[in-house]
Each structure stands twice: as structure tokens, then as C-alpha cells.
LOZA-319440 format. One line per 10 residues: number of its first residue (from 1); their letters; for each residue x, y, z of N, C-alpha, C. Coordinates in steps of 0.1 Angstrom, whole numbers, padded with zeros to 4 digits, always signed. Layout:
NUM = a = X/Y/Z/X/Y/Z/X/Y/Z; ...
***
This chain:
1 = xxxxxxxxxx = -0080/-0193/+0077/-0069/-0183/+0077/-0072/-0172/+0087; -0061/-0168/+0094/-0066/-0159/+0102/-0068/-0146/+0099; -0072/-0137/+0104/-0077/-0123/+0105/-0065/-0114/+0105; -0064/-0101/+0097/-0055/-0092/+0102/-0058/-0082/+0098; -0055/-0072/+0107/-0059/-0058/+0111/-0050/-0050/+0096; -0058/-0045/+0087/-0054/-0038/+0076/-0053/-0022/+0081; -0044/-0021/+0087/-0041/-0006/+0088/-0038/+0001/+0077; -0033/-0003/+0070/-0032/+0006/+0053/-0040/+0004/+0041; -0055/-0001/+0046/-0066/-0002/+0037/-0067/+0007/+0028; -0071/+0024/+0039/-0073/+0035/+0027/-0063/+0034/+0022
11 = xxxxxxxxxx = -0052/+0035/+0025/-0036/+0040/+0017/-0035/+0030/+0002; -0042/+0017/+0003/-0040/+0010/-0006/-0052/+0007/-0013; -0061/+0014/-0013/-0075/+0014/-0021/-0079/-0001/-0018; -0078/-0011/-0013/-0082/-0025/-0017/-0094/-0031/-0013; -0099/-0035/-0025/-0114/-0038/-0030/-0123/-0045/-0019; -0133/-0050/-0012/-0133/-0056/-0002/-0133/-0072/-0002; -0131/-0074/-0019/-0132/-0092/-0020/-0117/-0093/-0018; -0105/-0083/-0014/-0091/-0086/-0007/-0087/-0089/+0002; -0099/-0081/+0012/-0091/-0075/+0023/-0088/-0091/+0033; -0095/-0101/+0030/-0092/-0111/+0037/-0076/-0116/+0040
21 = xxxxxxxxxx = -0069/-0109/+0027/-0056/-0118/+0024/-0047/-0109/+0032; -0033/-0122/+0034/-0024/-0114/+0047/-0017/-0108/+0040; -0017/-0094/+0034/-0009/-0083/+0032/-0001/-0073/+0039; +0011/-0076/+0033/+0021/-0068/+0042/+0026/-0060/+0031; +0023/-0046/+0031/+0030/-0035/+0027/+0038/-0027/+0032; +0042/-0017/+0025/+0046/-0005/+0032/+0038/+0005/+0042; +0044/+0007/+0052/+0034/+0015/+0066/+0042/+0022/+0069; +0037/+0038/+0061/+0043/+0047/+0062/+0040/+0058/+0074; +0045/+0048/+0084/+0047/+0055/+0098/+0063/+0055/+0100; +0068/+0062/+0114/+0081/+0065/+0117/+0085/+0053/+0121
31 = xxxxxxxxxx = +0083/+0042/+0126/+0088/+0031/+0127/+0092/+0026/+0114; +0084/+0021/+0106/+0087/+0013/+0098/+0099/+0022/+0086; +0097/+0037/+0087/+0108/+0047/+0079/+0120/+0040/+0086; +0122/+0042/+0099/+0134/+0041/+0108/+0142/+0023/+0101; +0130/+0015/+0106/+0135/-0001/+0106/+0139/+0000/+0083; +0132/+0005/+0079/+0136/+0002/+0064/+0154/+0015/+0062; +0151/+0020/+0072/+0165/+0025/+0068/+0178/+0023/+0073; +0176/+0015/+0085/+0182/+0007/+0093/+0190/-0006/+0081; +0175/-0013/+0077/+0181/-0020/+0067/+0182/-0021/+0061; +0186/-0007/+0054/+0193/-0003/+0041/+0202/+0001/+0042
41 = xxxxxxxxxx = +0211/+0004/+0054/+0224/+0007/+0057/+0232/-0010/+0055; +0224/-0021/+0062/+0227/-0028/+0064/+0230/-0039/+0055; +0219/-0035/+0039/+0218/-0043/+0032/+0232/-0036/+0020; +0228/-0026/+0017/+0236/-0017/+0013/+0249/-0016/+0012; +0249/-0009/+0025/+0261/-0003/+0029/+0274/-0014/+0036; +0271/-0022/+0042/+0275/-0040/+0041/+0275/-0048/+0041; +0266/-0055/+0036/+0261/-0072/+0031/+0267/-0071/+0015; +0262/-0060/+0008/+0268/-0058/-0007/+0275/-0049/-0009; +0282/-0048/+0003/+0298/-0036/-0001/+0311/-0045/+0006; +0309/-0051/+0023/+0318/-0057/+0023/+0321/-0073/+0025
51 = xxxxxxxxxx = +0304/-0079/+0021/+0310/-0091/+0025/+0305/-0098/+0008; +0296/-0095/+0004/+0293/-0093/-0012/+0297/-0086/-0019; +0306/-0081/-0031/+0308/-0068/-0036/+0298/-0067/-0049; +0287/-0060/-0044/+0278/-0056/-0056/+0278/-0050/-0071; +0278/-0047/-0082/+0282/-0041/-0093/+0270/-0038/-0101; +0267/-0029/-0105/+0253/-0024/-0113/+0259/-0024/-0128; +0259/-0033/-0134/+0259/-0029/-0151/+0248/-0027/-0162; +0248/-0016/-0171/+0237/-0014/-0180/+0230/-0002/-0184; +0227/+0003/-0170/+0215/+0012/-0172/+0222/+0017/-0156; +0209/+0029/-0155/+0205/+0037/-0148/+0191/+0041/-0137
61 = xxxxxxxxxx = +0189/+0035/-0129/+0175/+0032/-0118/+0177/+0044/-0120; +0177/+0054/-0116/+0177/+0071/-0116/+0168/+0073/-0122; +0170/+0071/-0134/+0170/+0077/-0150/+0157/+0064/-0151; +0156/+0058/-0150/+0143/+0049/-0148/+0133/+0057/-0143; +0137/+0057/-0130/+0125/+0064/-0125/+0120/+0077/-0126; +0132/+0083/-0136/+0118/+0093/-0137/+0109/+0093/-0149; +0114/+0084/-0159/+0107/+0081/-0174/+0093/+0069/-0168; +0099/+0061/-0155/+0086/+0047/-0156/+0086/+0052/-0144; +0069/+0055/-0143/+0063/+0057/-0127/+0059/+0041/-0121; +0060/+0032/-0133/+0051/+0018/-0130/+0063/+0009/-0138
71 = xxxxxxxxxx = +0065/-0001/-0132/+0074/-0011/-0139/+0078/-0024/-0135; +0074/-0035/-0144/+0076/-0050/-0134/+0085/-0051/-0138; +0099/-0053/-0128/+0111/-0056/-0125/+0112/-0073/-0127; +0118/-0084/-0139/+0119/-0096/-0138/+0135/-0100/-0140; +0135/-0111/-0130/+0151/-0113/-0135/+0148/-0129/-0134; +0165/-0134/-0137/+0167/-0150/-0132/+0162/-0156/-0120; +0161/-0167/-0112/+0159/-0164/-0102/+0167/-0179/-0095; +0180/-0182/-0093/+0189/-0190/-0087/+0191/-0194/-0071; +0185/-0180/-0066/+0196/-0179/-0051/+0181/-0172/-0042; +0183/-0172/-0028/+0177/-0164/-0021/+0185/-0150/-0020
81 = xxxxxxxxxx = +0194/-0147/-0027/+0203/-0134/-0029/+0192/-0125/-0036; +0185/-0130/-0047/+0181/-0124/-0058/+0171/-0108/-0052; +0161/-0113/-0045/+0151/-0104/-0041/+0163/-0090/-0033; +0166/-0095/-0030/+0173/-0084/-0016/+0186/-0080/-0029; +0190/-0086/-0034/+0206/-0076/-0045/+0197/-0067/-0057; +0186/-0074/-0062/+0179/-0058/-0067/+0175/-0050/-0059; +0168/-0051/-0046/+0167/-0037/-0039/+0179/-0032/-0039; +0190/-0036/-0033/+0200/-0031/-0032/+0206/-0021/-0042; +0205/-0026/-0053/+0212/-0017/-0066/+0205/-0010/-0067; +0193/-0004/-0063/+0181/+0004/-0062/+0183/+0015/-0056
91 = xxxxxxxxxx = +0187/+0028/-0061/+0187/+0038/-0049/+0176/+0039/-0032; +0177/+0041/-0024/+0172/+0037/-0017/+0162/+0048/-0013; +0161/+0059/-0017/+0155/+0069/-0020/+0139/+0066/-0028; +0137/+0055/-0034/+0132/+0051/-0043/+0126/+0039/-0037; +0128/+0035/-0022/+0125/+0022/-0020/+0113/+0017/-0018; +0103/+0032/-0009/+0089/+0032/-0007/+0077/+0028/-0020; +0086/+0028/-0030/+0077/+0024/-0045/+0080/+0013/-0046; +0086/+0003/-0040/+0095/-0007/-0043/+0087/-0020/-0037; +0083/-0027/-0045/+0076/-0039/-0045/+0083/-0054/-0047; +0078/-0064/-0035/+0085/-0076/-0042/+0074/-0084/-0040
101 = xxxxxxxxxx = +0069/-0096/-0049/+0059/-0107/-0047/+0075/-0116/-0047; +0068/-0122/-0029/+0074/-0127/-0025/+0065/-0148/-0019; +0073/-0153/-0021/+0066/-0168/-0017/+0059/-0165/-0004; +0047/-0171/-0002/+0040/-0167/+0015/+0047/-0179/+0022; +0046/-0186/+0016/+0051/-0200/+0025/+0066/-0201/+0031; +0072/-0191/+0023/+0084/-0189/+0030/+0086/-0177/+0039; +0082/-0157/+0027/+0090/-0152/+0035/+0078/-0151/+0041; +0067/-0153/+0049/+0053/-0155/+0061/+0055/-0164/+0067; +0066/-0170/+0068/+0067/-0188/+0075/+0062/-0185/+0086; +0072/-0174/+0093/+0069/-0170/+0109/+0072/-0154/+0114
111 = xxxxxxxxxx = +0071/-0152/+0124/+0068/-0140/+0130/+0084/-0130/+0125; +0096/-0137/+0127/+0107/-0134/+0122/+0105/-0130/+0109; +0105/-0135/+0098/+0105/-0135/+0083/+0089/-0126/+0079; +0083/-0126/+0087/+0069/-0118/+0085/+0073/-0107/+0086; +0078/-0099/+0098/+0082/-0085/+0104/+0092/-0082/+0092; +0101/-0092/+0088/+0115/-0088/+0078/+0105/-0086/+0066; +0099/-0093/+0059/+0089/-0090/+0045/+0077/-0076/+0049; +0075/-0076/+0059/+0068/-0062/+0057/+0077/-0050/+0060; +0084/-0051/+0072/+0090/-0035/+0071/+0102/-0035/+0061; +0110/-0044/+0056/+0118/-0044/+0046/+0119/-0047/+0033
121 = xxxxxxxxxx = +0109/-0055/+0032/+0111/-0058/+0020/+0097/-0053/+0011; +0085/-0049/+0017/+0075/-0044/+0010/+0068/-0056/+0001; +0073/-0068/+0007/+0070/-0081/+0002/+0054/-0079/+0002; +0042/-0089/-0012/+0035/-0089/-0016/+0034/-0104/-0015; +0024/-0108/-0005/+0028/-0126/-0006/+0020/-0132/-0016; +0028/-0144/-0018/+0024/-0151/-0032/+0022/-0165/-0027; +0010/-0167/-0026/+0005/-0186/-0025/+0004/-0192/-0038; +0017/-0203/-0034/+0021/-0210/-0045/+0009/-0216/-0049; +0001/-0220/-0040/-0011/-0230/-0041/-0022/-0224/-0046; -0024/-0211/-0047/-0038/-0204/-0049/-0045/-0211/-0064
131 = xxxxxxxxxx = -0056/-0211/-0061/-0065/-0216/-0073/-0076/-0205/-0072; -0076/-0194/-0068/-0088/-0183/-0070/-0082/-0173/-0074; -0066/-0173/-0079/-0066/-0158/-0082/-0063/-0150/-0078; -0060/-0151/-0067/-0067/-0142/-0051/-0054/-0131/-0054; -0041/-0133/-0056/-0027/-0128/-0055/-0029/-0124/-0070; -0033/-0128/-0082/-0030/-0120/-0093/-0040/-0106/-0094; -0054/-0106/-0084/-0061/-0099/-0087/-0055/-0085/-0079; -0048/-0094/-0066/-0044/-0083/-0057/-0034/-0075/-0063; -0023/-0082/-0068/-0012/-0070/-0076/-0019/-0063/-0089; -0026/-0070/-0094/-0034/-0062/-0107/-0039/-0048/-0099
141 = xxxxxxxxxx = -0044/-0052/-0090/-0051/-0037/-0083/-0045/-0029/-0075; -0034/-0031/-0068/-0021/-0023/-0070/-0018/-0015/-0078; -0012/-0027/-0091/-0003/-0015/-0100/-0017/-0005/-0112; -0029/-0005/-0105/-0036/+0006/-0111/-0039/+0015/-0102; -0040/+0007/-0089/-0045/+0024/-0079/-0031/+0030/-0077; -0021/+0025/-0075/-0012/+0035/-0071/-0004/+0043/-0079; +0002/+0054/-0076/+0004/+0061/-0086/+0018/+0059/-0090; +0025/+0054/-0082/+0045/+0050/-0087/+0040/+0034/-0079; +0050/+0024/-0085/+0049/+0005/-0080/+0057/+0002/-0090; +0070/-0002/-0084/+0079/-0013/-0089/+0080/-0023/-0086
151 = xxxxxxxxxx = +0075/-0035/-0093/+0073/-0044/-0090/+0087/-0055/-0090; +0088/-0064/-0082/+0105/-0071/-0087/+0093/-0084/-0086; +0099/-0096/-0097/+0089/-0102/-0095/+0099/-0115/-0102; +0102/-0129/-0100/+0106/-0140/-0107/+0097/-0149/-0114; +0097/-0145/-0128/+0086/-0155/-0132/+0086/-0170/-0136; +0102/-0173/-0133/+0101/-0190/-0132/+0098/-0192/-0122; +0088/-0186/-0111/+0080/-0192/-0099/+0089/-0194/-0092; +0103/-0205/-0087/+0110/-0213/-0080/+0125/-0208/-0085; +0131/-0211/-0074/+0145/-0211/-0076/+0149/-0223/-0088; +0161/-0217/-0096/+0166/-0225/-0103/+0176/-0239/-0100
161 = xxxxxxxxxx = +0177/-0251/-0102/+0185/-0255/-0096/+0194/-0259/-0102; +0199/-0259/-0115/+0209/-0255/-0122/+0215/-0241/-0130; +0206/-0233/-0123/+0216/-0222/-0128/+0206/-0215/-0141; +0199/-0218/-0148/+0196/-0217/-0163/+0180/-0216/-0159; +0180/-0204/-0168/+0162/-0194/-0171/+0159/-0208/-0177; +0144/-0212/-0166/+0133/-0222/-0178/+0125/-0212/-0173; +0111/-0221/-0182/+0099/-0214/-0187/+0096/-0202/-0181; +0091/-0194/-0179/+0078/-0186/-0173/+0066/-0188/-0173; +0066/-0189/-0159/+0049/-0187/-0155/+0043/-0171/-0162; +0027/-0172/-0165/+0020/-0165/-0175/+0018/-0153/-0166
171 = xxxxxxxxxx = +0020/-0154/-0149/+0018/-0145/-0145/+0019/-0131/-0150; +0030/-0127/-0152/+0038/-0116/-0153/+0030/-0107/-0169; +0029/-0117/-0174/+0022/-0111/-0189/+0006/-0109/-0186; -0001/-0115/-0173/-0014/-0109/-0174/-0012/-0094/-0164; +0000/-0090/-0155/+0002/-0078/-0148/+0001/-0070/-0159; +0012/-0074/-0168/+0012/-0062/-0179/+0000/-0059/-0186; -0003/-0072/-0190/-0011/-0063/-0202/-0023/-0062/-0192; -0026/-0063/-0183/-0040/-0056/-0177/-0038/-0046/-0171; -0030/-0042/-0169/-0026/-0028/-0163/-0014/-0019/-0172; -0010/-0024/-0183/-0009/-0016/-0193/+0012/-0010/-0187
181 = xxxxxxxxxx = +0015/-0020/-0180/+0029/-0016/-0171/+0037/-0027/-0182; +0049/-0016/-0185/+0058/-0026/-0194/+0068/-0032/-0182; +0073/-0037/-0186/+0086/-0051/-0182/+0102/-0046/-0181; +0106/-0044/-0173/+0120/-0046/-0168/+0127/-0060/-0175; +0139/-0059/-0178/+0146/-0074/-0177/+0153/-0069/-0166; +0159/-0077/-0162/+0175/-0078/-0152/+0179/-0089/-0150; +0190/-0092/-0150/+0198/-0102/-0151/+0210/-0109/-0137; +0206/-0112/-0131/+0217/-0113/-0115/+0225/-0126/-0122; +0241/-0117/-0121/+0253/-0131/-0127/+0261/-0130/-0111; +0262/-0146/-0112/+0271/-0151/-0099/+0260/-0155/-0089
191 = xxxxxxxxxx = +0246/-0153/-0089/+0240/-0158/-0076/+0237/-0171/-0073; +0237/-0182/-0086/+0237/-0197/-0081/+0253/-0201/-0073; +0265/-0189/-0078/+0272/-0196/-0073/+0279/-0191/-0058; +0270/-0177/-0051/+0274/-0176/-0038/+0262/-0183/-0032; +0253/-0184/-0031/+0242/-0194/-0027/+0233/-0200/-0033; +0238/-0210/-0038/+0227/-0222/-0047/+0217/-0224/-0036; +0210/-0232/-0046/+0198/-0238/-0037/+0199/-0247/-0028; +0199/-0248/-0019/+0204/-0266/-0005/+0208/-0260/+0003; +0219/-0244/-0005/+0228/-0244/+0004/+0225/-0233/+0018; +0230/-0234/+0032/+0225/-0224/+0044/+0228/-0212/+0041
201 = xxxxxxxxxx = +0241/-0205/+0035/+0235/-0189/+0038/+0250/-0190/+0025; +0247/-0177/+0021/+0255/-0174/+0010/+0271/-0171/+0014; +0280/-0173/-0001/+0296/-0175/+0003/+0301/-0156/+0000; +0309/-0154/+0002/+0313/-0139/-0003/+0320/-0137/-0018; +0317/-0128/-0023/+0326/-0129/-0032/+0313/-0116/-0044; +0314/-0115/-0058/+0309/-0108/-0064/+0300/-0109/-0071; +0293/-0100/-0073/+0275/-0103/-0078/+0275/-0093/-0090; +0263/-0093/-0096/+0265/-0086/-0106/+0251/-0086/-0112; +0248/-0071/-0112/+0229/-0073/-0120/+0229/-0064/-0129; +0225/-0064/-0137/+0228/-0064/-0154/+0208/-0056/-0159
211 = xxxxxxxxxx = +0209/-0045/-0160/+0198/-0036/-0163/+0193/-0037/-0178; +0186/-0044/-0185/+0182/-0048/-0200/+0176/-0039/-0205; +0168/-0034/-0214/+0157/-0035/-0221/+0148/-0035/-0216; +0131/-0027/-0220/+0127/-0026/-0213/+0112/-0031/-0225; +0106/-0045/-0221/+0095/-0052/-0231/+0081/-0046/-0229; +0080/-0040/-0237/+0064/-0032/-0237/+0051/-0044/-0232; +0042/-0039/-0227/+0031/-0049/-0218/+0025/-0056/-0229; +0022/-0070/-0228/+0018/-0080/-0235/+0015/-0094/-0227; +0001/-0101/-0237/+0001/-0110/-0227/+0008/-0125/-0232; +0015/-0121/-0245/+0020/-0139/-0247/+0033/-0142/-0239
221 = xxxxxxxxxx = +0035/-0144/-0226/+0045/-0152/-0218/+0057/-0158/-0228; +0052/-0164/-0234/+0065/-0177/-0243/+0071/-0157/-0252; +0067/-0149/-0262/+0071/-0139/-0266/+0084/-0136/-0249; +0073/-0132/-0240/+0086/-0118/-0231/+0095/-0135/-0230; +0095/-0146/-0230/+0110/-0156/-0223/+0113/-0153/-0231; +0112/-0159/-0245/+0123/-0159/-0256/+0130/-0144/-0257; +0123/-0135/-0259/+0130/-0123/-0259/+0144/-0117/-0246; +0138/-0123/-0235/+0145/-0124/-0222/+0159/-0133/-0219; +0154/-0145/-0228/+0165/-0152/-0231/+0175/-0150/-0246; +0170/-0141/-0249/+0182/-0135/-0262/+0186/-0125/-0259
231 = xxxxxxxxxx = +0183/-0113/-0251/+0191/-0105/-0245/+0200/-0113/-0234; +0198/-0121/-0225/+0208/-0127/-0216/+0215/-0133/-0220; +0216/-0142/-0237/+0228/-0147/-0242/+0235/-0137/-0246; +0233/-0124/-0245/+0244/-0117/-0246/+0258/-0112/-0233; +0251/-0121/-0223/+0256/-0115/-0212/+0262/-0133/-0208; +0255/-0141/-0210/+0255/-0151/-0202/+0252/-0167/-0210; +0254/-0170/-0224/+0246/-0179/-0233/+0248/-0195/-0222; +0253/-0193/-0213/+0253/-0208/-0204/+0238/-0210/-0199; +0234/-0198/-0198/+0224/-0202/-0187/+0209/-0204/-0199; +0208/-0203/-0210/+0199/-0214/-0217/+0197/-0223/-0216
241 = xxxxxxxxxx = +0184/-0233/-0210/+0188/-0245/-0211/+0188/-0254/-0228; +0199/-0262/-0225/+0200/-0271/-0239/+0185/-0276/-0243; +0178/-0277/-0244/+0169/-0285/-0248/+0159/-0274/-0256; +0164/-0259/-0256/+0155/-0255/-0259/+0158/-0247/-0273; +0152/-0253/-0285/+0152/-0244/-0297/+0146/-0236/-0302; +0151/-0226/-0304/+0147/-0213/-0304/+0154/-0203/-0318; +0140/-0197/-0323/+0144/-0189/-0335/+0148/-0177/-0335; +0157/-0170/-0329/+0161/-0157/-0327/+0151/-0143/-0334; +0147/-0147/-0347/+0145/-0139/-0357/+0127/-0139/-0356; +0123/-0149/-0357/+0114/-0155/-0354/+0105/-0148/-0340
251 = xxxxxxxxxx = +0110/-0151/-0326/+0109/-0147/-0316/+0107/-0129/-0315; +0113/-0126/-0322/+0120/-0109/-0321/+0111/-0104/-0329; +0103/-0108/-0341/+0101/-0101/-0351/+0090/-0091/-0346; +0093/-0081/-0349/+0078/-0072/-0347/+0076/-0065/-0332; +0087/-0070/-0323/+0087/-0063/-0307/+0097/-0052/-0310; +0092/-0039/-0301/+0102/-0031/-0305/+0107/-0033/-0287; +0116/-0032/-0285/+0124/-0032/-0270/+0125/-0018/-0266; +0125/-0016/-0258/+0132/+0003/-0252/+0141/+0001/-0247; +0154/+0004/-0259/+0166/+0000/-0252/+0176/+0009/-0257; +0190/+0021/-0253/+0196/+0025/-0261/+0209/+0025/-0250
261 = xxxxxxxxxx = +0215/+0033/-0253/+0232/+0031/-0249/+0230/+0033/-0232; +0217/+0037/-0227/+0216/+0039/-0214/+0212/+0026/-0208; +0207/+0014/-0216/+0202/+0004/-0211/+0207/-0013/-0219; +0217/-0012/-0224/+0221/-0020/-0227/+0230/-0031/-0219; +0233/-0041/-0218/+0238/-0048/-0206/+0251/-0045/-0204; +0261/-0040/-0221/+0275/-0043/-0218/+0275/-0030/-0218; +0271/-0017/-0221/+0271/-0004/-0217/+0278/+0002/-0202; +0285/+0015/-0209/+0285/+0020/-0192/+0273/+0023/-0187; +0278/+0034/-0175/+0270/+0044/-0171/+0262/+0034/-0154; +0272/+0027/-0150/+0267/+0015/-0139/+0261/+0026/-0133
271 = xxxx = +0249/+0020/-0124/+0237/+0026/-0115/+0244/+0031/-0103; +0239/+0039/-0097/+0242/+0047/-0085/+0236/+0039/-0072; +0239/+0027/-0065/+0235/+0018/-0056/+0234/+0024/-0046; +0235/+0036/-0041/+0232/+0041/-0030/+0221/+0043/-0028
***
């Protein structure tokens, strides 16, 4: 693996059994201010205003941020839409906190998609292949040295290719409970069907991300899906897959959720996407 120059070592406290790995953060110099606001007009202001029309239902990122300095952000994960339409609904004021574990093998492929995952996306790469850890230890040590980190994160690993939340990887339940950061849901409706998976670049039309509940840190995985997938049959009961039976009551008993008229899916009060 090759070598790279960790300019934001101090900035990111990281341990020295990390520093090998190719990390691309945020580099809070005037360049990369300029190129992340560049493409936030761009992402923003018309990718999801006039050729996407974006819609925030649920909750309030505002009003998030100032209650959760720390928060793993999980949604569906259908489309290459997904990562880039939560930043989006994201005030953009708020973006420098703004974390995505992102596939290495994709968005690292090459020098194009490298430059776009670090100065835009604050992408956190993820080797699908890793067998040491290497990426769980690195975001665990993140979301404790820093003092604000939102993390966006898909825990079915892979794009969906029918449409419908399967399993979760266990990832997401050892962030939490080792670093003590509760759970985001969110919910993106319509993204298998402007860009499924096969297909080259997404169609126009309307999207929609849906702000849940918010699952206190825990490490039983199978708990946060079921729970994840009973709040989304409220929004969406197709996207369960059939095969899977499930005890609503069962599932539920004993989690308290943080959820009230400000964070419910069918609620007003849509997010301020600017």
C-alpha cells in the first residue's frame, strides 16, 4: 500500500498503529473551504433543486445539532444518490462535522473520485476486505477524539438490489456502543427508483429523506434492524423483505427511542436544506 503524507495528523489525534491507512478528511485550509462550497452550491443549490427535487420530512438537522454533538447517521442504502442526498438535506453550515464511511474500492478508485471524497465528501474509506479492523478502529477513534462527528454510514454494507433493507452488518452497533454515540435512522424514498443499481447516472424526478428516531448506543445489531425496520413500515412497509418474521412487540420491548413531534417521519416541521 502506498505512503501518504498525513497533513491532518495533529488535527485528527490518530494513534500511530493508523497512520498507515489512506485517510482522507477534512483539510481545513482555504482551498478545500472554497472547493466544499463550490460543491455545495452545486450539490444543493442544483443537482437537488433543479434536476432532483429534494424534500426533508420529519425532523429538524438544526435542532439536532445542537442537542447531538456526535451521531451515527444510518439509512437504506439502494442508489449511489444516497451518500450525497443526506449531505444535501444537511444544512451546509454544519458540513465540516460531516462524515461519510465511504467504499475505498470505489470512492479511492482514482485520482478523480479520491480528490471528490476528500474535499467533498469528508469520505472515511472503508475496505470491504479488511480482516484487521483497521477501519473500525479508525472511526471508533474519531468519534472519541473529536469533539462534534456525524457520521452517515449504510449498514447493509452494499447497495440494495431490490429496493428492501436486509440485514445489518454489526458494524454500526460496535461505533455505538464503544464510543457511547447514539444512532440516527433516516430513511431515502425514491432512490432505487432514480438510480438503481446497473444503472449509469441517475433519472430526474423526486427524492425524499425521512428523519426517524433517534436509537440510544447498543451493541445488538439484529435489536437497532428490527427496530429500523418498524419505524420504516411506517413510511414505506414494501421495502421489508418477505422472508422475514418479525415480532413487533417483541423487538421493541424495553428500547426507549428519542423521538417526539419534532422527529417523527409523517410530522411537519421539514428540515431547512440549505
Amino acid at each position: 500500500m502506498r505512503e501518504w503524507n498525513y497533513d491532518n495528523d495533529q488535527w485528527t489525534k490518530l494513534p500511530s498503529h493508523l497512520k498507515h491507512l489512506p485517510l482522507f478528511t477534512q483539510h481545513l485550509d482555504l482551498t478545500s473551504r472554497f472547493v466544499r462550497y463550490v460543491w455545495s452550491v452545486i450539490l444543493k443549490n442544483w443537482f437537488y433543486t433543479m434536476y432532483i427535487r429534494l424534500e426533508v420530512k420529519g425532523g429538524d438537522f438544526n435542532e439536532l445539532y445542537k442537542t447531538h454533538k456526535k451521531l451515527i447517521i444510518i439509512s437504506n442504502h439502494a442508489s449511489h444518490l444516497d451518500a450525497t442526498s443526506i449531505a444535501a438535506s444537511i444544512p451546509r453550515r454544519h458540513w465540516f462535522d460531516l462524515y461519510i464511511a465511504a467504499a475505498k474500492d470505489y470512492f479511492f478508485s482514482n485520482m478523480l473520485f479520491t480528490f471528490f471524497s476528500q474535499h467533498c465528501l469528508g469520505a472515511i474509506p472503508i475496505d470491504r476486505k479488511d480482516r484487521k479492523g483497521e477501519a473500525v478502529n479508525l472511526i471508533i477513534t474519531l468519534l472519541k477524539d473529536l469533539d462534534r462527528m456525524w457520521l452517515i454510514i449504510f449498514p447493509e454494507g452494499t447497495r440494495s438490489k431490490d429496493g428492501k433493507v436486509h440485514e445489518f452488518k454489526r458494524g454500526i452497533s460496535i461505533f455505538a456502543e464503544k464510543t457511547q454515540t447514539p444512532i440516527l435512522f433516516t430513511y431515502i424514498d425514491g432512490n432505487d427508483r432514480l438510480w438503481p443499481k446497473g444503472a449509469i447516472f441517475a433519472k430526474p424526478g423526486k427524492l425524499t429523506v425521512h428523519i426517524g428516531p433517534i436509537h440510544p448506543p447498543t451493541k445488538n445489531i439484529t435489536e437497532v434492524y428490527h427496530n429500523y425496520l418498524n419505524w420504516v413500515k411506517t413510511i414505506n412497509p414494501s421495502v421489508v423483505p418477505e422472508d422475514l418474521e418479525m415480532n413487533s412487540e417483541n423487538t421493541q420491548s424495553g428500547i426507549k427511542l428519542e423521538s417526539d413531534h419534532e422527529f417523527e417521519s409523517e410530522s411537519g416541521g421539514d428540515s431547512d436544506s440549505n
